[in-house]
Structures are given as structure tokens and as C-alpha cells.
C-alpha positions, 0 to 999 in steps of 0.5 A: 699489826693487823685486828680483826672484828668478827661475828658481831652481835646486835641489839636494836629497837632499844626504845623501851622502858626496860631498854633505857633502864638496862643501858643506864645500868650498862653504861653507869656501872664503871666496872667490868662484870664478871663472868657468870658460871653456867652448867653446860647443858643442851636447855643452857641458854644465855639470855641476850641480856646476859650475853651482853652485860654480864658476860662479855666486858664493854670496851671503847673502839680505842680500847679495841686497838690495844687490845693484844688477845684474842677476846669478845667485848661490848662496844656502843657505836654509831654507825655513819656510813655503808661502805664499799658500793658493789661489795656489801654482798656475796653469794653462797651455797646451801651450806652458807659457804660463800661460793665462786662463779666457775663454768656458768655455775657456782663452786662451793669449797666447803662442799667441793661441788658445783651448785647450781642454787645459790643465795645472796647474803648481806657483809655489810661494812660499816664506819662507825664512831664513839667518843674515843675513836672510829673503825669498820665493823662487818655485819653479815646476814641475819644481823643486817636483815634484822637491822634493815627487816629486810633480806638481803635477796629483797634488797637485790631485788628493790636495788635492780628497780630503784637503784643505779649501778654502782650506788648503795640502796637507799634501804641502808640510809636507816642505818646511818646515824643509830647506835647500836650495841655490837658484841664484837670478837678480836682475832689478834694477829701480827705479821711483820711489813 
């Protein structure tokens, strides 16, 4: 059996008065909303409060691992460490493909070209923990720069003056130990071993 966690979401910065109502509400209300109906329009726009209390169930990282379908849940975490030391991030193409190195330049499949201007983005892998159990979640770049208000180039940057090889940048340290709400998609797959 193999899950697994994609295109998560995030909320963060929740210190405010309306933050801390809005968590009480989430986490005192022990059954799962149900899910509003919306007309389909181009001006449709779910609200990031909705996006994470009305429409999507919460669940537990334990809860995630039974779960046998393919579905969007709410998970409270706390992250506890930044893995993978020479693989949080990767390069891409202007399409926001990652790309290959080939030839003393770059390869974009989605574009079946060489490029020459690439970027780095962040795919952060996170080991984070609640009360029921412990996963790693992968957060990639505009949810890591938000997090870290940081690009992933700046990092690279500071990295290359601050930083010896093969360590991860003390930028990530802020990361360690704040919760945050992961809006997180299961793909169940199950292959035979």
C-alpha cells in the first residue's frame, strides 16, 4: 500500500482574535461539515475560511492512513523537522516543470525543449506529528516562501554564504515546532510487494 500527500495548503500567522475564534469553532465542532454548494461561475471564489472549515472534513494523520479513496482533508500538525539535506529544492523551466540537466543546459519534457533560464523552487519535506500519529508532508514553493517569507532563490542565495554543504539552511529552524493547518489531497494507490 502506498498513499500519497499532495498540493497542500496552508494557513499561517494565526494569532489573531478572529484566528483563535475560528480554530475554537474548527476544532470544538466534532462533526464534519458538509459541503456547501456554489454556482460555477468565473467571479466564484471560496473564501480560505471556507476552503478549510466548510468544505473539506478535518481528519487526524492516523485517520489519513485508513483512509482508502482518493479525497481532500484538514489536517492540524506540527511540523518537527526539514528533511532530506541536499533535496529540498529543485529546478524548473518557465512553465513550472521541473527540468533535467542535459548537455550544459536544462530539458523541459513539458515543453520537449532546452532551456537555458531555469528557476529554483522549494519541495520541502516535512515530519510532522499530532496527537494520533507522525507523516511527511511536501510542501512546495509558494507555500514554503509564504511560510519562510522567503523565496526559494533568496535561500539558495543566503545558503551558498551562511551555510556548509550538505547542511539544511538555518532559515527552515522557524519552521520547526509551529502548527499549522495542511489542507492535504490523498491519491490511494495500492501496488502488490
Amino acid at each position: 500500500m502506498e498513499i500519497v500527500l499532495q498540493d497542500q495548503e496552508i494557513i499561517f500567522n494565526c494569532d489573531g482574535e478572529d484566528a483563535t475564534k475560528l480554530k475554537k469553532m474548527m476544532w470544538d465542532n466534532t462533526e464534519s461539515p458538509s459541503q456547501a454548494l456554489t454556482q460555477l461561475c468565473a467571479s466564484s471564489k471560496v473564501s480560505l475560511e471556507d476552503d478549510f472549515i466548510k468544505l473539506h472534513p478535518r481528519s487526524s494523520i492516523e485517520g489519513l492512513k485508513d483512509f482508502k479513496q482518493e479525497s481532500t482533508f484538514v489536517v492540524k500538525a506540527t511540523i518537527k523537522h526539514v528533511l532530506d539535506h541536499d533535496d529540498w529544492w529543485y529546478t524548473t523551466c518557465i512553465c513550472n516543470k521541473a527540468v533535467y540537466p542535459d548537455s550544459k543546459m536544462f530539458f523541459c519534457e513539458k515543453c520537449n525543449k532546452h532551456v537555458i533560464k531555469v528557476t529554483p523552487r522549494f519541495k520541502l519535506k516535512l515530519r510532522v506529528i499530532d496527537a494520533t500519529d507522525s507523516t511527511t508532508f511536501v510542501v512546495f514553493d509558494r507555500d514554503a516562501s509564504a511560510m519562510l517569507k522567503k523565496s526559494c532563490s533568496d535561500i539558495l542565495d543566503l545558503q551558498d554564504k551562511n551555510t556548509a554543504a550538505g547542511d539544511l539552511p538555518k532559515e527552515f529552524e522557524v519552521l520547526i515546532d509551529k502548527t499549522y493547518l495542511f489542507k492535504v489531497c490523498l491519491l490511494y494507490t495500492s501496488r502488490c510487494v
